[in-house]
C-alpha positions, 0 to 999 in steps of 0.5 A: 429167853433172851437178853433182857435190861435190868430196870428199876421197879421198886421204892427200895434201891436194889429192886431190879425187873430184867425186861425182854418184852419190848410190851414193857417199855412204859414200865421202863419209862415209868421206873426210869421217871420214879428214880429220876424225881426222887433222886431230884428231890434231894438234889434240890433238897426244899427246906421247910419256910422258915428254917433259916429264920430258926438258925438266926433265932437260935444264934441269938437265944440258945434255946434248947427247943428251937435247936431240936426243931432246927435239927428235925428241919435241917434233916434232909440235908444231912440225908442230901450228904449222904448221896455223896458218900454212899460207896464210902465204905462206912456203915450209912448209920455211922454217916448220918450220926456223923453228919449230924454231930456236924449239924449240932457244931454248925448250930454252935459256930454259927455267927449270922453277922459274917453273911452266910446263910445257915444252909451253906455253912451247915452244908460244909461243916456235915460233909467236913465231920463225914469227911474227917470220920472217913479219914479217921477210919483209913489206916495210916500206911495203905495196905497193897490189894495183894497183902488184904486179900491174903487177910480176908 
């Protein structure tokens, strides 16, 4: 058997064909298209209509209600976050609850009479709370790659 490329072959990241037969080709063109469009669909991260028009509402009532369908809408940009740290080394989990701690603050701070759209101002204060939570998590004085493998 010779040597073959690892492709791409499932829903589930880590899911892997090694292909040697040059007959499988559209299935590598077909895995290559899967994972470009998903990892598009994020990039380009489609809110539902009306979302930003909830945020403005909410600045002005504070209604607990419209806040939990602000939280369900604005979902798939905490995921959108998440892309960025994926090899943090922090618990995927963690993030997301961290990245939505930061959603609750946007929707707290957010002042519509600055300009901004709620989009962006959420987008920074998610990625600012991950980035704090990572920062948080490192020890104070790095440890030499010598002295942690000698902890493992």
């Amino acid at each position: 058997m010779g040597r073959g490329r690892r492709v791409y072959a499932g829903a589930a990241p880590g899911i892997y064909l090694v292909v040697t037969d040059p007959l499988m080709a559209p299935l590598t063109q077909t895995a290559r298209a899967y994972r470009r469009t998903e990892r598009c669909a994020l990039w380009r991260l489609e809110l539902p209509y009306g979302a930003e028009l909830l945020a403005l509402q909410y600045a002005r009532t504070h209604d607990p209600e419209l806040r939990e369908r602000i939280v369900a809408a604005y979902a798939p940009l905490i995921e959108r976050a998440l892309l960025d740290f994926a090899s943090a080394g922090a618990p995927e989990e963690d993030l997301r609850q961290v990245g939505y701690i930061g959603l609750l603050t946007a929707l707290e701070l957010f002042d519509p009479s600055r300009g901004t759209k709620f989009r962006t101002y959420a987008n920074h204060l998610i990625r600012g709370e991950i980035f704090h939570y990572l920062r948080d998590q490192r020890d104070t004085i790095r440890q030499p790659r010598w002295l942690r493998r000698l902890n493992r």
